[in-house]
C-alpha positions, -999 to 999 in steps of 0.1 A, spaced: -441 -286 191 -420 -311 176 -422 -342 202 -431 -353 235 -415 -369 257 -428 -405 262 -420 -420 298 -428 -456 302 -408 -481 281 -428 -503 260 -411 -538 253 -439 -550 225 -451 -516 212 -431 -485 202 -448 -453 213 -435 -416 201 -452 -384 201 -441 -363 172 -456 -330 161 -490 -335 172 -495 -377 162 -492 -405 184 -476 -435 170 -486 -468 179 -461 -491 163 -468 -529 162 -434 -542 173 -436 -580 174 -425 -593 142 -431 -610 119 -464 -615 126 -473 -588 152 -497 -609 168 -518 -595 195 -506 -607 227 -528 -598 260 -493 -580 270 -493 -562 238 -525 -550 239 -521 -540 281 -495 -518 261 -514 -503 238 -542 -494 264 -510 -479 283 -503 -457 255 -537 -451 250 -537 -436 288 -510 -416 286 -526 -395 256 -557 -389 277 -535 -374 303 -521 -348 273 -539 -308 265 -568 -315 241 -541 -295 211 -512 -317 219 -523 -350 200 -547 -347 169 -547 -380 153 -531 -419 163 -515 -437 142 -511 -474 139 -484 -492 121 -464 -521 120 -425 -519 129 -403 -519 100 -392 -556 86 -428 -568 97 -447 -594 78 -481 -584 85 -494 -555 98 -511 -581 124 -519 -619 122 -546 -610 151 -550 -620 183 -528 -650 199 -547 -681 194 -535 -695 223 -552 -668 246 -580 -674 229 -583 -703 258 -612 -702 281 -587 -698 312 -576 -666 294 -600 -657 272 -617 -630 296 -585 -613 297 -575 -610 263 -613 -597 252 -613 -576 281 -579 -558 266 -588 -561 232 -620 -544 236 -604 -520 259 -583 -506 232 -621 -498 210 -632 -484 246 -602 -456 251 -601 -450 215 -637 -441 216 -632 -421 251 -600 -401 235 -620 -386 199 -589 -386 184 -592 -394 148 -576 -429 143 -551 -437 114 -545 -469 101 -510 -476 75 -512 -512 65 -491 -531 48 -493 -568 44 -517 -591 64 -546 -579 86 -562 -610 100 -580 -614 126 -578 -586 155 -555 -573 132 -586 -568 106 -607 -554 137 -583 -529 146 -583 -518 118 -620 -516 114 -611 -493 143 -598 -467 126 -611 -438 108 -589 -430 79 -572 -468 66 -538 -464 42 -528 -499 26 -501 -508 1 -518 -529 -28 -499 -564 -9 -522 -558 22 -551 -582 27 -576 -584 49 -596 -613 66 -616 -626 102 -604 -666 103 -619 -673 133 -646 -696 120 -618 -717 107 -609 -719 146 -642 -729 157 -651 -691 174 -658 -656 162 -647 -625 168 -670 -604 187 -658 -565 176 -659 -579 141 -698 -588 146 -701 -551 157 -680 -530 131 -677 -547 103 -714 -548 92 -716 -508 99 -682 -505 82 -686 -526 48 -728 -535 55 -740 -568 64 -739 -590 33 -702 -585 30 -695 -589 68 -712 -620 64 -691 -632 40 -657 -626 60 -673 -642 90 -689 -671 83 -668 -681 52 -634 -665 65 -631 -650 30 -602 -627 23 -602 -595 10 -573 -580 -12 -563 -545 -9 -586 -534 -42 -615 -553 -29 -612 -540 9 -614 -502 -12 -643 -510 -27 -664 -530 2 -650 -494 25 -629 -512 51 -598 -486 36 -603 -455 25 -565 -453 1 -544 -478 -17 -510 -466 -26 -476 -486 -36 -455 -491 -11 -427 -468 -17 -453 -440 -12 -469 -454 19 -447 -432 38 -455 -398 19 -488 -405 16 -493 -414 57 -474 -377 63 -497 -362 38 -531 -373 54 -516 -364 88 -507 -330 77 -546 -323 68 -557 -331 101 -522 -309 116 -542 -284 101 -573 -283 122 -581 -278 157 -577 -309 182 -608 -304 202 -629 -297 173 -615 -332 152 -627 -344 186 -661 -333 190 -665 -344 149 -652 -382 154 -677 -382 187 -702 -369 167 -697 -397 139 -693 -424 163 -723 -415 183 -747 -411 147 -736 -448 142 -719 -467 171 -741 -451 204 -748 -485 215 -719 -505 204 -709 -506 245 -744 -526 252 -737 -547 226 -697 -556 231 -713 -564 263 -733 -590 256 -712 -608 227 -685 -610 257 -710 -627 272 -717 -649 244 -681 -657 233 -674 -664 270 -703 -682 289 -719 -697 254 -693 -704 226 -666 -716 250 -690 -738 266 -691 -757 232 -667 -785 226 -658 -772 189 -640 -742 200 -619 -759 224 -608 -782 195 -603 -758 168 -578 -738 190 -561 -772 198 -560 -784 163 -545 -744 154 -519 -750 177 -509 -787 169 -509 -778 137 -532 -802 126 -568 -804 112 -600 -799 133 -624 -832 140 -657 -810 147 -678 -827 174 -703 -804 164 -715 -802 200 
């Protein structure tokens, strides 16, 4: 089986099916910001996978389009809004929820920024590639709000201590240090990103699809089985207590007038 053919035209994602991957390629550049549209995308993608035989996908891949910036600045800050911040969590987490639903093994290839939702989707993934220029980083303090999947994966990812550090300082982590705290799992030039993606996907081309399945469930239930109560209740959090504050408000504002924030600290 070389391809499949994909049906519904994506305008801010490319989305192929070749020899048994999906590809889920980031296609707004520069930056590749998350946009609630994008990530409706994704989820789209996401949906038309579950509708494939268990042998016809075995792993997902996501990447940044070619001539990108970043692999992704995060989510758009804009959306971050209380008017629209119910949406863009609610399709932001939606892409953790399908992902977990599918138990397909989940490849990251990173090369350049991963900020934000950008860092979280990639905290996502199982298997993480990054070319020694990528970097990694959750800003959102610096916005006055935090990000809630973060709060969930990162500390069973790279451990408390070190989550802590990302999200309450905004600290950023190179490509070396992200290797050693866990968030990746290789680190390769970037001329041998390519070869090196192909080469991890051909391992897992050479086992069964259900069974990779049933092993990522397994590994996700042994450490994540109540990460859906939780997501839960830090939606309500961000939604019903942080954006109730006053700071947030004005550290989205100040983001997008470029200027800096005047905490009210109320």
């Amino acid at each position: 089986m070389d391809s499949i053919s994909v049906p519904t035209p994506m305008t801010h994602i490319q989305f192929a099916i070749s020899n048994r991957v999906a590809y889920i390629v980031l296609n707004r550049p520069p930056m590749n910001v998350l946009t609630i549209k994008m990530m409706r995308e994704i989820n789209q993608a996401l949906d038309q996978i579950s509708k494939l035989l268990p042998g016809e996908v075995c792993s997902i891949v996501f990447v940044a389009a070619p001539g990108s910036q970043a692999f992704s600045a995060g989510t758009a800050v804009e959306e971050h809004r209380a008017e629209v911040s119910y949406q863009m969590l609610n399709e932001f987490h939606l892409i953790y929820r399908n992902l977990t639903i599918l138990g397909k093994p989940v490849v990251g290839v990173v090369n350049g920024q991963a900020l934000g939702g950008g860092c979280e989707l990639v905290a996502s993934c199982d298997l993480v590639i990054a070319t020694p220029n990528a970097k990694f980083a959750q800003p959102e303090i610096r916005l006055g709000v935090f990000p809630p999947m973060a709060s969930i994966l990162l500390p069973r990812v790279i451990g408390v201590r070190r989550t802590a550090q990302m999200l309450l300082t905004g600290e950023v982590l190179d490509a070396q240090e992200a290797l050693k705290a866990g968030l990746i799992n290789y680190v390769v030039p970037e001329d041998q990103l390519a070869t090196k993606s192909e080469e991890l996907l051909n391992v897992l081309r050479g086992f069964s699809g259900p069974v990779l399945e049933c092993a990522r469930r397994a590994l996700h239930t042994s450490i994540l089985n109540d990460i859906d109560e939780i997501m839960e209740k830090l939606e309500d959090q961000y939604l019903n207590q942080l954006m109730s504050l006053k700071d947030p408000h004005e550290g989205l504002d100040a983001f997008l007038n470029k200027r800096k924030p005047v905490w009210k600290h109320r």
